[in-house]
C-alpha positions as CSV (number, residue, x, y, z in Angstrom):
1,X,0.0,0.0,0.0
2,X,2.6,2.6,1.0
3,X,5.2,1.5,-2.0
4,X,1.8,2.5,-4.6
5,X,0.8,5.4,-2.6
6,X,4.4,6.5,-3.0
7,X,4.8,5.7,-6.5
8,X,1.5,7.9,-7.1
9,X,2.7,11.2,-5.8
10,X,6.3,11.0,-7.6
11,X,4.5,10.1,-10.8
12,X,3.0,13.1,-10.5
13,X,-1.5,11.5,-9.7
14,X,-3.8,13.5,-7.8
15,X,-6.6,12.0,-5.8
16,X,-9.9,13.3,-6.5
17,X,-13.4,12.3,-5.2
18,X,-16.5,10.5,-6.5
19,X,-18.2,13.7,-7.0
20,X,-15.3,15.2,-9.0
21,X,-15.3,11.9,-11.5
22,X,-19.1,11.7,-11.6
23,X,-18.6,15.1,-13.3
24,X,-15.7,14.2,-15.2
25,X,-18.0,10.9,-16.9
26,X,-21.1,13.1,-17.2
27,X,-20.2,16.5,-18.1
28,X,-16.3,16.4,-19.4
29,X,-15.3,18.6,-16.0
30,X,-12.1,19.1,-15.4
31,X,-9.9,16.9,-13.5
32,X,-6.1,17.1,-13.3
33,X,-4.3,15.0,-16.4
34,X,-3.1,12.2,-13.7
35,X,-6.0,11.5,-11.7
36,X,-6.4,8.6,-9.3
37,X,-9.5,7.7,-7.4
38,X,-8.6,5.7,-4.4
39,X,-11.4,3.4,-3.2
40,X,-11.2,0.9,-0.4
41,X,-13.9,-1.5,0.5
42,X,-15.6,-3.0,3.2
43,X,-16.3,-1.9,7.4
44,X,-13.5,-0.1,9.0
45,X,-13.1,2.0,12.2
46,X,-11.3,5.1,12.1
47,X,-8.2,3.7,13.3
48,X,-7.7,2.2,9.7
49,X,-8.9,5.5,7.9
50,X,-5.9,7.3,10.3
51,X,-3.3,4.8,9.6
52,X,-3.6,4.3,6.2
53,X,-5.0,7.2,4.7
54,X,-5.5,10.6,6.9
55,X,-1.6,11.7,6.5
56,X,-2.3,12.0,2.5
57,X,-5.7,13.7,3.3
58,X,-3.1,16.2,5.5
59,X,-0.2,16.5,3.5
60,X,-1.6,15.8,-0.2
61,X,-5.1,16.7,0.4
62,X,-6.3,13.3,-1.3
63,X,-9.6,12.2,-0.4
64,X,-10.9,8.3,-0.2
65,X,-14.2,6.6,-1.1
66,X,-15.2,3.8,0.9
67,X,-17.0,1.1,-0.6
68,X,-19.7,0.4,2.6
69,X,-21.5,-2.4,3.2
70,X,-24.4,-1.7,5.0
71,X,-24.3,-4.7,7.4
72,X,-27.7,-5.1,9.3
73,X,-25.8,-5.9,12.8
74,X,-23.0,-3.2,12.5
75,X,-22.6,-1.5,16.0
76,X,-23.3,1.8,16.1
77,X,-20.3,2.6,17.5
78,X,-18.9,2.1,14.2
79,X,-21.4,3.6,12.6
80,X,-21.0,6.6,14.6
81,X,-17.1,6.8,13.8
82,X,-17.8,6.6,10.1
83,X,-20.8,9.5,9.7
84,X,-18.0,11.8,11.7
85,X,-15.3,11.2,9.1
86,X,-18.0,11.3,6.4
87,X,-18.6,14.8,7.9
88,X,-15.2,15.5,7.8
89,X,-15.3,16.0,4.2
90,X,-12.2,13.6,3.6
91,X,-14.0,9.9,3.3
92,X,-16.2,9.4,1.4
93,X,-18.8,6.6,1.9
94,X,-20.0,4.9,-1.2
95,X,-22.5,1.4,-1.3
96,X,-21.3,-2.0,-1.4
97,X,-24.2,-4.1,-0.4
98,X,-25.5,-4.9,2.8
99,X,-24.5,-8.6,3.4
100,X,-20.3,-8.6,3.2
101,X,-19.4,-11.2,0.0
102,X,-22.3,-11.1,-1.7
103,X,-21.4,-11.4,-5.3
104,X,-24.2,-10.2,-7.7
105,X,-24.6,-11.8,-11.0
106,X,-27.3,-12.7,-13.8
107,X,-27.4,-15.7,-11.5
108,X,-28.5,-13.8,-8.6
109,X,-32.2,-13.8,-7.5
110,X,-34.3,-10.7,-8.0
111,X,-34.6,-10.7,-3.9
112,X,-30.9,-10.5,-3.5
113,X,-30.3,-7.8,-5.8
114,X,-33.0,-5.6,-4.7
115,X,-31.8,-6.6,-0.8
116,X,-28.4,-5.8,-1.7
117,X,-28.8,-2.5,-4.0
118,X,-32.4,-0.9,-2.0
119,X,-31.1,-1.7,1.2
120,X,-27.8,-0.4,1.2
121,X,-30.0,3.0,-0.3
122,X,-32.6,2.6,2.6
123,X,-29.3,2.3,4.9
124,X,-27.4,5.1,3.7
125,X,-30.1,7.5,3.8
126,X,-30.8,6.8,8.1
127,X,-27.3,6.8,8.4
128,X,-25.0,8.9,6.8
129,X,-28.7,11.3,5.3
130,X,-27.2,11.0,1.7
131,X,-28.0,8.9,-1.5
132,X,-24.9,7.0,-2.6
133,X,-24.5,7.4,-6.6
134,X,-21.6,4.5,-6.8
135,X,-22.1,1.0,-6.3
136,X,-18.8,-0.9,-5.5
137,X,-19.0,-4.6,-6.9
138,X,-18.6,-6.7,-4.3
139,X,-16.0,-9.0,-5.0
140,X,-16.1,-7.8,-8.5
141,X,-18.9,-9.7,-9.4
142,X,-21.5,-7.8,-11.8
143,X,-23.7,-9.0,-14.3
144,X,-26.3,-7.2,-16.4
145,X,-29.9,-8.0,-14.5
146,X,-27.7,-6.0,-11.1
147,X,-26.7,-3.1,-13.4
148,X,-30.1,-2.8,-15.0
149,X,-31.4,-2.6,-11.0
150,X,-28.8,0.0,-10.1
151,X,-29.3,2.1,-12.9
152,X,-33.3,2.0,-12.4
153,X,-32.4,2.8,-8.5
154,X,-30.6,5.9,-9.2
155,X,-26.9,4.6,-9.2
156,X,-24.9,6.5,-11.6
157,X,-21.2,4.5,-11.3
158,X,-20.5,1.5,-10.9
159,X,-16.8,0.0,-9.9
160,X,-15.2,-3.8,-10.2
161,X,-11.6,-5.0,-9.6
162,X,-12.7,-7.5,-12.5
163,X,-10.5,-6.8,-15.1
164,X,-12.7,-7.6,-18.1
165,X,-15.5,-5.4,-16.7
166,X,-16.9,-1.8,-16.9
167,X,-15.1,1.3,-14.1
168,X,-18.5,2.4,-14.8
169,X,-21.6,1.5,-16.6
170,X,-20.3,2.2,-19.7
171,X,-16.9,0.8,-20.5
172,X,-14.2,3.6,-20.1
173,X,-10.6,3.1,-21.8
């Protein structure tokens, strides 16, 4: 993690937001030539956002999206932690699903999907009181019936570590 964080600021990248690339895919907004978005997924306390990321926040000014999952038996405690550093302007919390490794395909049932794409909506909006526009694939896992469902819900990205697949909905060089 630190040797590619390195690498990224003496290659010149600067980390921008989700907002900043929803604009950039939508609009043609500017972003700097050597952009990086830096996402991270899954539940994590602040302790992990401090250690790993907070000095670049501080000293670089790069911001990171976290891919949530929206985990029916998270404490609040950690809930709590994660709405203060969403309101700290510097994480920013984007949906993953609601039950950790579920992988959504053409396979999947319609209940699935809609648990894993509504909920994690329903979930974001009494938590954090925002509307997520990015769904991280969990486990990379996508298929067209899941996109279809986002898209009708009112997701606008989409993200996959699957190499063959789409950064967004549609397939960006």
């Amino acid at each position: 993690f630190t040797r590619i964080m390195v690498e990224l600021q003496e290659q010149g990248f600067k980390a921008i937001n989700m907002k900043q690339f929803l604009a950039f895919m939508e609009r043609n907004v500017k972003i700097p030539p050597r952009s990086v978005l830096l996402i991270q997924d899954g539940v994590f306390e602040t302790r992990n956002f401090d250690k790993n990321f907070r000095s670049y926040w501080e000293s670089l000014g790069w911001p990171v999206v976290n891919g949530w999952v929206s985990e029916p038996d998270l404490p609040e405690s950690v809930w709590v932690e994660n709405i203060i550093l969403e309101n700290e302007g510097w994480v920013d919390h984007q949906a993953q699903g609601v039950i950790s490794d579920t992988i959504l395909s053409d396979e999947s049932s319609k209940a699935v999907i809609t648990r894993e794409l509504e909920d994690s909506l329903n979930a974001f909006a009494e938590h954090y009181g925002k509307t997520p526009y990015a769904f991280i694939w969990p486990n990379g896992g996508f298929g067209l019936r899941p996109v279809q469902a986002a898209r009708q819900l009112g997701y606008q990205l989409g993200f996959t570590s699957n190499p063959r697949g789409p950064v967004m909905y549609n397939w960006v060089p």
